[in-house]
N, C-alpha and C positions, 0 to 999 in steps of 0.2 A: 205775680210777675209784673215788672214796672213795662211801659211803651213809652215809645215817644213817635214822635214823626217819622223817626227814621229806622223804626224797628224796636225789638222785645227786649228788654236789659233782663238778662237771665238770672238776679239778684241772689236764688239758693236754688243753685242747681247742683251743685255738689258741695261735698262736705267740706273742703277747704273754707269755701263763699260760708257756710253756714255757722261755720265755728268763729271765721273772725267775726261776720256779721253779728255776735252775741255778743262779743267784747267790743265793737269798733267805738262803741261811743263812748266805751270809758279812757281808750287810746287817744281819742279827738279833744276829750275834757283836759288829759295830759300835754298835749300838743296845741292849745287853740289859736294857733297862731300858723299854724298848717295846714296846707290843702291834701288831699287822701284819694286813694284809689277809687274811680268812679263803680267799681265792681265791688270789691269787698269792704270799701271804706277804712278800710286804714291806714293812718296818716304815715307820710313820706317818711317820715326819721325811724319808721320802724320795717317800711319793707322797701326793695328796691322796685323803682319806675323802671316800665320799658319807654323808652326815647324813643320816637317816632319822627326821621328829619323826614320836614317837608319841603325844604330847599335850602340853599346854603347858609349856616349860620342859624338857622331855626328851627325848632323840636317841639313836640310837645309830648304829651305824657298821661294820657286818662287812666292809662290801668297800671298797675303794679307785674311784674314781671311774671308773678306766680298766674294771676287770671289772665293773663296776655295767653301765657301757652295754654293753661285750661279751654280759655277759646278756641284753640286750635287754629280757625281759619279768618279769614280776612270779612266772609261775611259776619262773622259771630261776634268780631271786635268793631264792627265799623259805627253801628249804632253808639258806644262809647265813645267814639272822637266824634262823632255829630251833635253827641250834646255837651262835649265840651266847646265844638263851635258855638252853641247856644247859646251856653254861659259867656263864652265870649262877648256874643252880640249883645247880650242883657246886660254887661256891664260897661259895656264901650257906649249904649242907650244909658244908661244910668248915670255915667259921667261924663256925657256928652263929648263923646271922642270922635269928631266927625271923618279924621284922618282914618282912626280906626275902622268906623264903618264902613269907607269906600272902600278899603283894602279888603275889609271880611269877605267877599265874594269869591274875592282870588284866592283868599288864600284857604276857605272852606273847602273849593276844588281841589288846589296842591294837598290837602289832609288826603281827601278821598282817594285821591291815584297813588297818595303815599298809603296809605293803608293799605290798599288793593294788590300794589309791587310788593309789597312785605310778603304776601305768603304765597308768591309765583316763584317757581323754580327756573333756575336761569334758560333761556331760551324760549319756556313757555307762551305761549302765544298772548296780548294782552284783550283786555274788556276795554 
């Protein structure tokens, strides 16, 4: 099971994660021009993203629809949108986006509280 800073990415936990993760790299060899589900790794053109807006006009997308609900809850997806923050930050350092960087701060918060409202039921009280 992979870690990162911000929690256990549950890489085969279940059979879905287990069966693409056997094929995903010959889907990525088909696609290499595409980015892919941070859970099961497979590339975009072949499953659909859940869109995560984290303010108006902006979305992002780490996991495919099918391991989104697999996760079930907000804590189970949230280590996925944190390292796709990461990858953010590592390539906004790699291409020297300094606009990018001062923004990363704010907008890794706006991820977090959008992730966390996704699987509160209306009314709920928040974290």
């Amino acid at each position: 099971m992979n870690e990162t800073a911000h929690g256990k990415l549950d890489k085969v936990n279940t059979r879905l994660c287990r069966e693409r993760l056997s094929v995903s790299s010959y889907l990525q060899a088909l696609y290499p021009n595409f980015s892919f589900c941070g859970r099961c790794e497979f590339p975009w053109p072949v499953v659909r993203s859940h869109d995560t807006s984290y303010r108006s006009g902006s979305s992002c997308f780490p996991l495919c629809e099918d391991c989104w609900q697999e996760l079930g809850t907000p804590a189970n997806r949230l280590p996925y949108y944190m390292a796709l923050m990461d990858l953010w930050e590592s390539e906004a350092h790699r291409l020297d986006l300094e606009s990018e960087l001062a923004e990363l701060p704010q907008r890794r918060e706006l991820v977090r509280r959008a992730v966390l409202e996704e699987g509160r039921e209306p009314g709920e009280a928040r974290n």
